[in-house]
N, C-alpha and C positions, 0 to 999 in steps of 0.2 A: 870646696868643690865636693859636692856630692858622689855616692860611691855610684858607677859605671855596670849597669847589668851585663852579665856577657853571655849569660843562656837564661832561662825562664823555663821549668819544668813543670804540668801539669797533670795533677794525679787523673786516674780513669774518669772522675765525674766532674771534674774541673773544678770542684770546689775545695782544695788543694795548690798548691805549688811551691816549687820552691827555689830560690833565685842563686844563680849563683855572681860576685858582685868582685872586682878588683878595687882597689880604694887608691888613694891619693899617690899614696908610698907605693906604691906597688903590688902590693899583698894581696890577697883573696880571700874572701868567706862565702858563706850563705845563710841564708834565713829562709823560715816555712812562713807562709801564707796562707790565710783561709779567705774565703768569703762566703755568704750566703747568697743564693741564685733570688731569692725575692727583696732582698737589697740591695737596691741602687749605687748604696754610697762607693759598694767597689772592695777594694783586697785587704786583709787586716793584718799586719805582724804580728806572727806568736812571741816577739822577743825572745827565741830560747839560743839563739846558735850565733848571731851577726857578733856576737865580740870574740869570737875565735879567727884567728889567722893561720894562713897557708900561703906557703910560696909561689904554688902553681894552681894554675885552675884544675887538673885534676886531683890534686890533692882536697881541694877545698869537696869537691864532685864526690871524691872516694868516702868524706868524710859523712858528709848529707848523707849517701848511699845506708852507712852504717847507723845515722842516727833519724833517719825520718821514716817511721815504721813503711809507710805505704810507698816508698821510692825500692825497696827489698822486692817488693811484688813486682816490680815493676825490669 
């Protein structure tokens, strides 16, 4: 079973975001996404964050906050 989005966060130009996601077990993460606005194909994972776990969705939220430069600004 694939992991379950529960928010979707979109930086100011939308070519940003970053997901936050419960999984199987129960647990929570996130990962950053980009995509470029003249490509079709759609959202790319940066791979840098989905294999960290959290208990609760805002912890996984607090944690994105701290490490995804443009979510600070935000």
């Amino acid at each position: 079973m694939p992991n379950r989005v529960v928010e979707s966060i979109n930086n100011d130009t939308a070519d940003h975001c970053v997901d936050i996601f419960v999984r199987e077990d129960g647990t929570f993460g996130f990962e950053e996404y980009r995509r470029d606005h003249e490509d079709q194909r759609g959202w790319f994972s940066l791979q840098r964050y989905h294999r960290q776990s959290f208990a609760t969705r805002d912890d996984a939220l607090r944690q994105a906050r701290l490490s995804v430069a443009w979510m600070e600004e935000q």
